[in-house]
BAMAR-717218 format. One line per field, with one value per residue (C-alpha): residue number from 1; residue in three letters; x, y, z. Coordinates in steps of 0.1 Angstrom, whole numbers, plus 5000, padded with zeros to 4 digits. Example, Ala and Ser with C-alpha at 12.3 -4.5 7.8 and 13.67 -1.06 7.14 Angstrom:
BEGIN
k: c(1:2)
r: c(ALA:SER)
c1: c(5123:5137)
c2: c(4955:4989)
c3: c(5078:5071)
This chain:
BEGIN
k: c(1:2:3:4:5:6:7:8:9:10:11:12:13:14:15:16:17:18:19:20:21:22:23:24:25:26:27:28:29:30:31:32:33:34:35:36:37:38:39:40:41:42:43:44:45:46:47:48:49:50:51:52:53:54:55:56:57:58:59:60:61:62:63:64:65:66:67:68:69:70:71:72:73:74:75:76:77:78:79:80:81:82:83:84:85:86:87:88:89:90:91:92:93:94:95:96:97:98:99:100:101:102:103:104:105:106:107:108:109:110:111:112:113:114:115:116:117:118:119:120:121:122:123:124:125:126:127:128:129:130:131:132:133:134:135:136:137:138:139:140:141:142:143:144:145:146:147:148:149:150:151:152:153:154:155:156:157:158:159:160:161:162:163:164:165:166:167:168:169:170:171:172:173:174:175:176:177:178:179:180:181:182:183:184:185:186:187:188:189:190:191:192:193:194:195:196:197:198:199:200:201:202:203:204:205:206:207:208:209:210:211:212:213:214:215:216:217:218:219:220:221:222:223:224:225:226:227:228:229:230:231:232:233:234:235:236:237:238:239:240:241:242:243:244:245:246:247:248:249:250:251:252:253:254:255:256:257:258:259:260:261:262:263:264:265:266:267:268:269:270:271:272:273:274:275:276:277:278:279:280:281:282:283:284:285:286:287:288:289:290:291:292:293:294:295:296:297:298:299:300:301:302:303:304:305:306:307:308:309:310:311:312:313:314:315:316:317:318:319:320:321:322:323:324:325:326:327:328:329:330:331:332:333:334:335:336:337:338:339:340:341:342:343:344:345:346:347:348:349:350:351:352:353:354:355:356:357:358:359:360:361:362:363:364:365:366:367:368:369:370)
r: c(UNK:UNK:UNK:UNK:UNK:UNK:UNK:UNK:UNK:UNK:UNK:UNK:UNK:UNK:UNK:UNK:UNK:UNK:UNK:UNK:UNK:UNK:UNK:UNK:UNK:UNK:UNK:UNK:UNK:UNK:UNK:UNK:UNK:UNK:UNK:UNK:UNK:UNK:UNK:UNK:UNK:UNK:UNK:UNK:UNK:UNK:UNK:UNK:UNK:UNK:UNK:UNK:UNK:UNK:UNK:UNK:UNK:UNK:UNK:UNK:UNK:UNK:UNK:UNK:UNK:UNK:UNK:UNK:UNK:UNK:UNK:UNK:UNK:UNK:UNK:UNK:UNK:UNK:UNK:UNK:UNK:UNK:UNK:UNK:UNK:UNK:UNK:UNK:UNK:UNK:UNK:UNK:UNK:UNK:UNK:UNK:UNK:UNK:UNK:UNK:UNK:UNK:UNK:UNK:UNK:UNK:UNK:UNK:UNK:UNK:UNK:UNK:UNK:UNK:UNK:UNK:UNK:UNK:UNK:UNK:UNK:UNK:UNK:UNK:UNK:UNK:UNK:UNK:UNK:UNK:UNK:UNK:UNK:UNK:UNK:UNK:UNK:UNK:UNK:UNK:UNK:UNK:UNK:UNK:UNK:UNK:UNK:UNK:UNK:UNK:UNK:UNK:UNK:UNK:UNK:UNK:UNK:UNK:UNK:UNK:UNK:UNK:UNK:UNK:UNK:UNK:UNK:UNK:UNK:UNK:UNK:UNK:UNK:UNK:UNK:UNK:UNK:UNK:UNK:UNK:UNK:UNK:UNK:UNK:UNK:UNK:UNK:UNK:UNK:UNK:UNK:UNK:UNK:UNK:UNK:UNK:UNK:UNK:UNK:UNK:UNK:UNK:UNK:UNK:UNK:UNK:UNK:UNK:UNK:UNK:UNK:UNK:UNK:UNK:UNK:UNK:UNK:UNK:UNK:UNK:UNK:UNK:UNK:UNK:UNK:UNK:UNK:UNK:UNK:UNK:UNK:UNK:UNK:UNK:UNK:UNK:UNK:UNK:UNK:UNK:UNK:UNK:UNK:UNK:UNK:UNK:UNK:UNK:UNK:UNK:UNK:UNK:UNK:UNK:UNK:UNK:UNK:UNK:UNK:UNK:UNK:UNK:UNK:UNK:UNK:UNK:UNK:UNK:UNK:UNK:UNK:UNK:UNK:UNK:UNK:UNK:UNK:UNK:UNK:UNK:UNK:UNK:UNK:UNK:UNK:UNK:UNK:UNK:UNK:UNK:UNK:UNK:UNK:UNK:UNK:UNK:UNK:UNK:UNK:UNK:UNK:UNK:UNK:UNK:UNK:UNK:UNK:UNK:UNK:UNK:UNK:UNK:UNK:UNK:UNK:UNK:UNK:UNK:UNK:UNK:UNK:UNK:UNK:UNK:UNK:UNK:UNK:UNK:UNK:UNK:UNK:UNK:UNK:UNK:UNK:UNK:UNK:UNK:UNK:UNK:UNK:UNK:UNK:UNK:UNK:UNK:UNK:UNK:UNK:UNK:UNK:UNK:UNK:UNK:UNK:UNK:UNK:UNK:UNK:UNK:UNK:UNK:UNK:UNK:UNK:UNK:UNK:UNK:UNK:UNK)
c1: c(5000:5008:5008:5023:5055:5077:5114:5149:5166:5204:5214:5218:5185:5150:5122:5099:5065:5068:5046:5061:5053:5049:5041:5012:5018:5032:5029:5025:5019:4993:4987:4982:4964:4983:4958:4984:5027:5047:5081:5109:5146:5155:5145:5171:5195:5198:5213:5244:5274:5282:5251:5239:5207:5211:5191:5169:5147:5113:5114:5088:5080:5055:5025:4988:4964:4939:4945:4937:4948:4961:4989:4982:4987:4975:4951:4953:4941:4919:4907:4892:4917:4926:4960:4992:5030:5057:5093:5105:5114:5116:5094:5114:5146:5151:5149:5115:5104:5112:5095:5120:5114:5133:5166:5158:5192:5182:5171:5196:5191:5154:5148:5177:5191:5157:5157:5157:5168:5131:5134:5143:5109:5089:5094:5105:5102:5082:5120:5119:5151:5146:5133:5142:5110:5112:5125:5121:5098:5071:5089:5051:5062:5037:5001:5001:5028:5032:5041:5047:5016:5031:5043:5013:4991:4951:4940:4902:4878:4869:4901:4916:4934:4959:4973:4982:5010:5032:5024:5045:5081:5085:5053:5062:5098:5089:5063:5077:5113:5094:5071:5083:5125:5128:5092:5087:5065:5039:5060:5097:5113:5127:5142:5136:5165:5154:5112:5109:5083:5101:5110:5071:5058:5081:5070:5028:5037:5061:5030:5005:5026:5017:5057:5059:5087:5083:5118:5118:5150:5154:5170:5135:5117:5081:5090:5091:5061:5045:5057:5042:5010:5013:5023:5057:5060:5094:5111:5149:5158:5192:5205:5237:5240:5271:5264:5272:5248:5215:5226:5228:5191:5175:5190:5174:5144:5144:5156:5187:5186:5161:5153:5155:5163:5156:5182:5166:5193:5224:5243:5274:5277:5238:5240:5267:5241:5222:5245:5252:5217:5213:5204:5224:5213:5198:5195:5197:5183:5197:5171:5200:5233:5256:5275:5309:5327:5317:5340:5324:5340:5362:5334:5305:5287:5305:5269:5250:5240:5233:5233:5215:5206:5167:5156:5118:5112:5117:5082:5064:5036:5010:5009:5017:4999:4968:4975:4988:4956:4935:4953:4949:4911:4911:4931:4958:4986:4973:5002:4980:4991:5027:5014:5011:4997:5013:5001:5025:5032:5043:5069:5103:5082:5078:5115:5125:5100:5111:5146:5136:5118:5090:5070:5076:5061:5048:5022:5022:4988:4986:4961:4954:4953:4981)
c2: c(5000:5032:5059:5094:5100:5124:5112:5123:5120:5130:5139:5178:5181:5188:5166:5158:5144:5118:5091:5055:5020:4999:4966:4950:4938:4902:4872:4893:4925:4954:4982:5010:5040:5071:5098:5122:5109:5130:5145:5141:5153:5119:5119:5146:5115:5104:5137:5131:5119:5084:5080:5041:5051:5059:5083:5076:5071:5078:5086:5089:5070:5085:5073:5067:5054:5031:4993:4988:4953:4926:4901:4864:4850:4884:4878:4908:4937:4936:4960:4992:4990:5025:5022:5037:5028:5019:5010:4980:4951:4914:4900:4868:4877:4877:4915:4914:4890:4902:4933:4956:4958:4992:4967:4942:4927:4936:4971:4997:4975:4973:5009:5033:5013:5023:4995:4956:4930:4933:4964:4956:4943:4968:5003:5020:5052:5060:5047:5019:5026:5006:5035:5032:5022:5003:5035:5025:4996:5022:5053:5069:5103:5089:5084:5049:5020:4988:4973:4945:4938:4931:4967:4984:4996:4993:5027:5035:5047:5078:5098:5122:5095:5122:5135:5100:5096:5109:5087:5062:5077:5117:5113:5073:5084:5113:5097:5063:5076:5091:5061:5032:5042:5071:5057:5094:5089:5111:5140:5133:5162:5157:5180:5179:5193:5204:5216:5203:5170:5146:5169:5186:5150:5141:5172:5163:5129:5138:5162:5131:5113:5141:5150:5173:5193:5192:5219:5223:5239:5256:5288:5295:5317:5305:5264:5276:5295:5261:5239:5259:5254:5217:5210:5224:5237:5255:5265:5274:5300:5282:5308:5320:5300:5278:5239:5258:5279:5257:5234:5256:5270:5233:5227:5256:5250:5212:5214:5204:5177:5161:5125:5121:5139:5131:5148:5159:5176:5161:5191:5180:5212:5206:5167:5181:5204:5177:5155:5182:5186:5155:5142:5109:5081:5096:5089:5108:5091:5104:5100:5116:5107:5133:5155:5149:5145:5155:5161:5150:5156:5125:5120:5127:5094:5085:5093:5065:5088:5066:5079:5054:5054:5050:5044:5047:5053:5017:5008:4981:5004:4984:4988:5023:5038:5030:5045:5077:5077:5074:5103:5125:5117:5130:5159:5145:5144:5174:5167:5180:5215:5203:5199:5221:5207:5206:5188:5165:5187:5214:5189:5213:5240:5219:5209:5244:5254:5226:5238:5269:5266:5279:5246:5219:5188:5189:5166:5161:5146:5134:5147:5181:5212:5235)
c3: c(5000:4993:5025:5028:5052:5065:5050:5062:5032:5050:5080:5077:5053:5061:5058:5025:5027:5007:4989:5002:4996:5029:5033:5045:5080:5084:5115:5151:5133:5129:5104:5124:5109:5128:5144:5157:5165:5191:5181:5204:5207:5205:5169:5161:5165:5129:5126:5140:5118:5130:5146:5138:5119:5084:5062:5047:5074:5088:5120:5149:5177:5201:5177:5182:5162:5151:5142:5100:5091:5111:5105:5115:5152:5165:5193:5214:5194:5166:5137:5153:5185:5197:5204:5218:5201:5222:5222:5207:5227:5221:5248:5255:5274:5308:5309:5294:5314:5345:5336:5325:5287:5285:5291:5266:5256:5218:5223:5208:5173:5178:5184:5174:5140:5122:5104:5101:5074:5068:5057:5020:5013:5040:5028:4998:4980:4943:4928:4946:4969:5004:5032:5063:5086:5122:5138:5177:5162:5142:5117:5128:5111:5083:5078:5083:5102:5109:5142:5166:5181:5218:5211:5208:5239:5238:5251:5258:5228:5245:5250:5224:5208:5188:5216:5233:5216:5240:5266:5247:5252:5266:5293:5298:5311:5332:5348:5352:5363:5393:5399:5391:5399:5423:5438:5451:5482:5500:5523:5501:5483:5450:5423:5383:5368:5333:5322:5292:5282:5302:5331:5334:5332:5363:5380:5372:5383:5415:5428:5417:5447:5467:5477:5502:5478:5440:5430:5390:5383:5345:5327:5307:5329:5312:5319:5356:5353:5339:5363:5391:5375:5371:5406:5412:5448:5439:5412:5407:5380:5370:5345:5352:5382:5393:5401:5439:5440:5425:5451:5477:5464:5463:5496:5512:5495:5506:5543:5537:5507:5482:5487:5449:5418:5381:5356:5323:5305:5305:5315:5335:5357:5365:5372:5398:5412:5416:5432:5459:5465:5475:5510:5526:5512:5483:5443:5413:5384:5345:5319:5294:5282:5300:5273:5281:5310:5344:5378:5414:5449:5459:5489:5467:5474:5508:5525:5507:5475:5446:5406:5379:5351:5334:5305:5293:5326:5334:5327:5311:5288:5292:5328:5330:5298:5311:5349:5334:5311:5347:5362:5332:5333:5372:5365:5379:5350:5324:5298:5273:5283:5274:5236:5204:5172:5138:5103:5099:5063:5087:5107:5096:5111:5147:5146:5146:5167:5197:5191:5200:5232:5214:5221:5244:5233:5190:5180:5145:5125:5096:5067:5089:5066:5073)
């Protein structure tokens, strides 16, 4: 079948809607009809030099949609499922079955390659030059994708299925960093360093838990503003500040020392901060790859402080998904207030756009008017 997708062509270039041939989906999969896909910063990715993915490529992976076609030996979801698209994972090793699919042993080529040996026969363009598509499992930049069906999420019919997306990676880690890893706790203080999807989504889901001391700490003056709104009790205007003196301002603010903190942005001098800020015995969990090096007292940890790393937020999505659907629905977790919509034809627009700080979390959907 023919659908319409959003193509990075090479690494430096912009994206082109493009006409592409997929194929129809095969044993375990679905054909997913996208209603509206979320785009993240890890999507910039492929535009690295050296990076493993390889234009051309579609990209996308916070998709939603509705289920078109099925594959055979699918039993879960059917045609007319509402559903959310997650990460890829393989479902059988010992990772994924102890419930940590995030740490699947096959994950960085499932997700971050972009494509499969599948591949030659799955996508191409009008020329017939093999395209790119399994980007994190789904290359949902397009109209239409197909999907592993233990990777897709059944979400209720009544919801506003284009905006779900998100749930499925930016929301997921946020959220599930602070419940399901740093297991904030009613009366704890924590600090998320960095306002942006992930960091407001640990905020909504740190003052869901009802922490006695939800700190957002960011340079952008209207991300604080925000994250007071959604349940920040505190905010810390970082600009211009030494990794000293945020720590010295979270510690005030926290009595002397968060319980946790989640780092959002990678930012050595700031993952220091939060280091500092700690209390004994307490963790830092890093959602992003530090950039570069970064220097800690000798006796940083000697008090018990632990830093780990998360990924997806540690969660299995189909357990979470439909929690974080439940708090939205009592007003709980409003991450529609992170989102701006887009046509997908407009996607160079929302790049540029994210970059900017102009908007936090773009939806793009497909076949909207411009």
């Amino acid at each position: 079948m023919y659908i319409q997708a959003a193509v990075l062509r090479e690494r430096g270039g912009a994206f082109k809607i493009e006409d592409v041939e997929l194929a129809e989906p095969g044993r375990g999969e679905v054909l997913i009809e996208i209603a509206g896909t979320g785009f993240c910063h890890t999507d910039l990715l492929p535009r690295i030099d050296g990076f493993m993915a390889q234009p051309p490529l579609i990209l996308g992976h916070e998709g939603a949609g509705v289920v078109t076609a099925t594959g055979t030996d699918v039993t879960d979801v059917a045609v007319g499922s509402h559903v959310v698209l997650s990460f890829d994972h393989c479902g059988t090793c010992r990772a994924c079955t102890d419930g940590h699919p995030a740490y699947c042993r096959s994950f960085w080529g499932r997700n971050m390659v972009g494509r499969s040996s599948a591949d030659e026969a799955r996508a191409h363009d009008i020329a017939g030059t093999p395209i790119g598509a399994r980007w994190f499992g789904q290359s949902s930049f397009a109209s239409h994708a197909v999907v592993e069906a233990r990777n897709v999420v059944p979400v209720p019919d009544d919801v506003p299925l284009e905006l779900l997306g998100p749930l499925a990676c930016g929301v997921l880690t946020g959220a599930g960093s602070v419940f399901r890893v740093l297991r904030v706790a009613e009366g704890e203080s924590t600090a998320i360093y960095g306002a942006g999807t992930v960091g407001l989504s640990a905020v909504m889901a740190a003052a869901a838990a009802d922490a006695e001391h939800v700190i957002a700490v960011d340079r952008h003056h209207s991300r604080l503003e925000l994250a007071l709104e959604l349940g920040a009790t505190h905010v810390v205007d970082s600009a211009g500040l030494s990794a000293g003196e945020i720590a010295r301002q979270v510690k005030e603010i926290a009595k002397g020392g968060t319980d946790t903190a989640l780092d959002t942005t990678g930012a050595p001098m700031v993952v220091a901060a939060a280091v500092a800020a700690l209390r004994a015995q307490g963790t830092l969990g890093l959602v992003s790859a530090v950039a570069g090096p970064f220097d800690l007292p000798g006796d940083a940890l000697a008090t018990g402080k632990t830093i780990t790393g998360i990924l997806e937020g540690d969660a299995v999505p189909r357990a979470l998904i439909p929690e974080l659907i439940d708090l939205w629905r009592q007003g709980r977790l409003p991450f529609d207030r992170l989102i701006r919509t887009y046509p997908m034809t407009d996607i160079n627009q929302a790049e540029a756009d994210m970059a900017s700080g102009h908007t936090i979390k773009a939806v793009l959907i497909p076949g909207a008017a411009t």
